[in-house]
N, C-alpha and C positions, 0 to 999 in steps of 0.2 A: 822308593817305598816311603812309606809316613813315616816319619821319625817321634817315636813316643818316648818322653824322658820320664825315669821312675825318680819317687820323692826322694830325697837325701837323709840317711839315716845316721844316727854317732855309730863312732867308732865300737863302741863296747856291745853294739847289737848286731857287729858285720856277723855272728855266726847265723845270722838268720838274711843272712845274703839273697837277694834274690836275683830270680831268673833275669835276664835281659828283656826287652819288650820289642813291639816293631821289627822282630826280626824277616827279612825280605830279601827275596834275590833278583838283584839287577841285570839283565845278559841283554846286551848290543851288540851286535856285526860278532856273535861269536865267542864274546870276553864277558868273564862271567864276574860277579861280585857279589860276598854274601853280605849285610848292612845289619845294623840294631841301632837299638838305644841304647845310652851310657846308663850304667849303672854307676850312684851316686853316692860315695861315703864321705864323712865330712873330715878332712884333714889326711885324706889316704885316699893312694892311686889304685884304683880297681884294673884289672887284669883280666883278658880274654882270651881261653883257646876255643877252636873248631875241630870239629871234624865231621866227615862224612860216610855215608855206607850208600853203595851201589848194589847191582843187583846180582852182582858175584859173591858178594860179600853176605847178602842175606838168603840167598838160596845153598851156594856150598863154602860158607864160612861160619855159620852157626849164628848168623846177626851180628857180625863182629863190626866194630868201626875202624877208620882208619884218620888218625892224626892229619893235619895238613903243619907241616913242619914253620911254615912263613908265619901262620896265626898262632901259633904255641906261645899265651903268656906274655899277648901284644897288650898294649894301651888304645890300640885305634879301635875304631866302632868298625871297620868294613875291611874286610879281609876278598882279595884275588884271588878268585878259584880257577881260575881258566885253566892251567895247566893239571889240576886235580880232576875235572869232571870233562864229560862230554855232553854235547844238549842232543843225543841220540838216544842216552841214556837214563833210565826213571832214578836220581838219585835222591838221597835224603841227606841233610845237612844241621848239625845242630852246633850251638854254643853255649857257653855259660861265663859267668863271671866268678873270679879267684880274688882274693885277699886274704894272702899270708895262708895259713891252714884251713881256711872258709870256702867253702865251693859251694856257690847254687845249685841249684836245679840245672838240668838242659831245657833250653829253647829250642826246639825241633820246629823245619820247614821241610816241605816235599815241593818236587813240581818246580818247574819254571818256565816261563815263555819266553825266547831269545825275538827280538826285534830285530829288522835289517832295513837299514836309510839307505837311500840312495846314491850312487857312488857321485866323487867328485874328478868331476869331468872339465877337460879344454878341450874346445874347438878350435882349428889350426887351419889356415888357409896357405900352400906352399905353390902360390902359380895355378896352376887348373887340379891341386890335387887336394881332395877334404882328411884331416889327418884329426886324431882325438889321442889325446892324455887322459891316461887315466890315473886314479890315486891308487895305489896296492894296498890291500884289505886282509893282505895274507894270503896263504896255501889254499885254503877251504872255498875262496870264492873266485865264477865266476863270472862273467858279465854280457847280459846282453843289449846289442846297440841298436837303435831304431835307426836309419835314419833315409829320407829321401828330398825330391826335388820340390820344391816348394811352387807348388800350381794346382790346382782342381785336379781331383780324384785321380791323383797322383798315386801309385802304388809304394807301399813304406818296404826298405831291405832292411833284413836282420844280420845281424852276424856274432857270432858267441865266441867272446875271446876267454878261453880256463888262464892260460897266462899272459899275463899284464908286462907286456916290454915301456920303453920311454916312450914311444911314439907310435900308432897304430894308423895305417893307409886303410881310408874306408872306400873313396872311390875318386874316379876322374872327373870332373866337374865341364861341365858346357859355360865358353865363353861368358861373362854377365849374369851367369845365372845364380840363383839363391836357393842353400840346402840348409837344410835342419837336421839337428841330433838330438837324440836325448839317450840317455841308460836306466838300467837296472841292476842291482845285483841278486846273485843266486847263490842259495848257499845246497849243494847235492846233498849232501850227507842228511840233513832233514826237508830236504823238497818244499824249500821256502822262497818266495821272492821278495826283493821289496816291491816299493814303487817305483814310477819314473821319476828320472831326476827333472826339473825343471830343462825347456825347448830351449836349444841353443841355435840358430840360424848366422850364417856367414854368407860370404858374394864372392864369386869367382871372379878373378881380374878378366879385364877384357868386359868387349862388347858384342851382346847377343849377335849372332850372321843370322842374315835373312837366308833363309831357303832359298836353293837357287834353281830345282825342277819345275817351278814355273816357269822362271825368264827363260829356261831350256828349252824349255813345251813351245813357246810361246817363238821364239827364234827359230825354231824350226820348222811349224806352222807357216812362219814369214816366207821361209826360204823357198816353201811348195805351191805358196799363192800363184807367185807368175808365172809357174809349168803349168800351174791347171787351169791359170786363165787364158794360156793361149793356146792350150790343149783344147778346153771347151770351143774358143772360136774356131778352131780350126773344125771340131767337130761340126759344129752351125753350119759353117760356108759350103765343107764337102758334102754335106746331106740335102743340103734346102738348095744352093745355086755353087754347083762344083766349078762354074767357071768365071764364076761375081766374084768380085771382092765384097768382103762383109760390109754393109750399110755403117753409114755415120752413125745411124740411129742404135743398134747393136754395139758399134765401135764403145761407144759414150756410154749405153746401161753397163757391160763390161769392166769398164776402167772404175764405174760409182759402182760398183759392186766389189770388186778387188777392193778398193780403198773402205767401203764399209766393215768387210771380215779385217781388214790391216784393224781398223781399230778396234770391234769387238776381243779380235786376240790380245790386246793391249789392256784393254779395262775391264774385262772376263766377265762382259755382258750377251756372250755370241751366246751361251747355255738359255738365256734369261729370253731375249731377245730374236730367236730365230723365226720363233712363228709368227713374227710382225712385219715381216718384209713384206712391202706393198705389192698385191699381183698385177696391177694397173703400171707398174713398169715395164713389164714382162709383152711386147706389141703382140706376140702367139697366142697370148690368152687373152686380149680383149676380145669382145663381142664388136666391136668398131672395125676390125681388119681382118680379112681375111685373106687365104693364099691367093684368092681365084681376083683379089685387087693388087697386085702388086706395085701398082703405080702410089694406092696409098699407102706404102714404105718404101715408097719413093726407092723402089730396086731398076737398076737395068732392064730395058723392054727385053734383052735378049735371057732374063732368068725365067726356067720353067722349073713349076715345082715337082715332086716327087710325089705327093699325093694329090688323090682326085680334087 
């Protein structure tokens, strides 16, 4: 709060003492402190009590006040209330200054707003595990942890620790990869948070694994190629000339076909690439040959075909 210092008066006028000025109440993470200005006598030590009235106190105690024994008859400008008040509570607090039989006026404050910073945090990297330190802030708080994997529209995990041990496990980490933390703290009792603490980001040891259900896919694929390529010729030979052995020319598109899917399964261009396969390979579909020529693919005079 602004610190206001009153003018300094002689000693022979302290009966006309006055009140204290700037009086303000400080309250952080909880801990409360009530401040003033010095009141100033020239050659003599000024003297301050406190006290306070709550809302027991002025509803079934007749407006009574109650001492705070620590401040009773101090020399300091700022007096510790934490363990006197609660900040759930509407309380009132006043002081005044004392020299010898001279008492001021009371300085009366009501009201105060408690602030809450952010807690102080380590991030801990233990092998593939993310661990965080926290600072304890006391009974009244506690804290929650953001934290997740560090890549595009990544989903963030929460988890709300009430009690603060040495060390807290947040989660298991993927080889190479890099997570972030941050916190807050909460105080229940008046339904306050702070802020977050500044991103804390660490790297799991180790080195990211490539996925391995592609090369899976992709091996497996390999392994059905040659059943189904000599599946297919087998089906050609017994349909079209059941007693020919299949043509060179068939033999040869077969094998450049087999080896074309070998490598589309390989570079995962067979999705991109299937509807481009030339039909001009394919000697059934040209307009150049037909069944009723067999000589132009060069078949055995003894094959007869199966259709007209």
């Amino acid at each position: 709060g602004l610190i206001e210092t009153s003018p300094s008066i002689p000693a022979s006028q302290y009966a006309l003492l006055p009140a204290p000025q700037g009086i303000s109440i400080l309250s952080t993470n909880m801990k409360h402190f009530l401040t003033w200005s010095p009141v100033i006598v020239q050659g003599a030590t000024v003297r301050y009590s406190v006290e306070f009235q709550g809302e027991y106190e002025r509803e079934y105690a007749n407006g009574s006040w109650i001492p705070i024994s620590e401040c009773s008859l101090t020399t300091a400008t700022v007096c510790n209330i934490t363990e006197d008040i609660s900040a759930t509570v509407a309380y009132k607090l006043r002081v005044r200054a004392e020299l010898g039989a001279s008492r001021s006026p009371w300085a009366t404050t009501k009201g105060f707003f408690t602030s809450l910073t952010p807690p102080e945090l380590r991030v801990v990297v233990d092998g593939h595990h993310v661990l965080v330190e926290l600072a304890d802030m006391g009974p009244s708080f506690q804290f929650r942890v953001l934290y997740w994997k560090k890549e595009p529209k990544v989903q963030e995990h929460s988890k709300v620790m009430k009690e603060v041990s040495s060390v807290v496990h947040l989660d298991t980490m993927e080889a190479g990869a890099e997570y972030c933390v941050k916190a807050q703290t909460h105080v229940e009792a008046i339904n306050r948070s702070s802020s977050f603490s500044p991103t804390q980001c660490v790297r799991a040891q180790g080195e990211s694994q490539p996925s391995l259900l592609l090369p899976c896919s992709g091996h497996a694929q390999i392994l059905t190629l040659p059943f189904l390529t000599w599946k297919i010729s087998k089906i050609f030979q017994y349909s079209f000339c059941p007693a020919a052995v299949l043509p060179d020319t068939l033999v040869t598109f077969f094998t450049v076909f087999y080896w074309v899917l070998v490598s589309w399964v390989f570079t995962g261009a067979w999705s991109r690439q299937k509807k481009q396969i030339p039909r001009k390979l394919y000697p059934f579909q040209s307009e150049e040959l037909s069944c009723r020529d067999p000589a132009a693919l060069n078949w055995p005079q003894s094959c007869h075909c199966l259709w007209p």
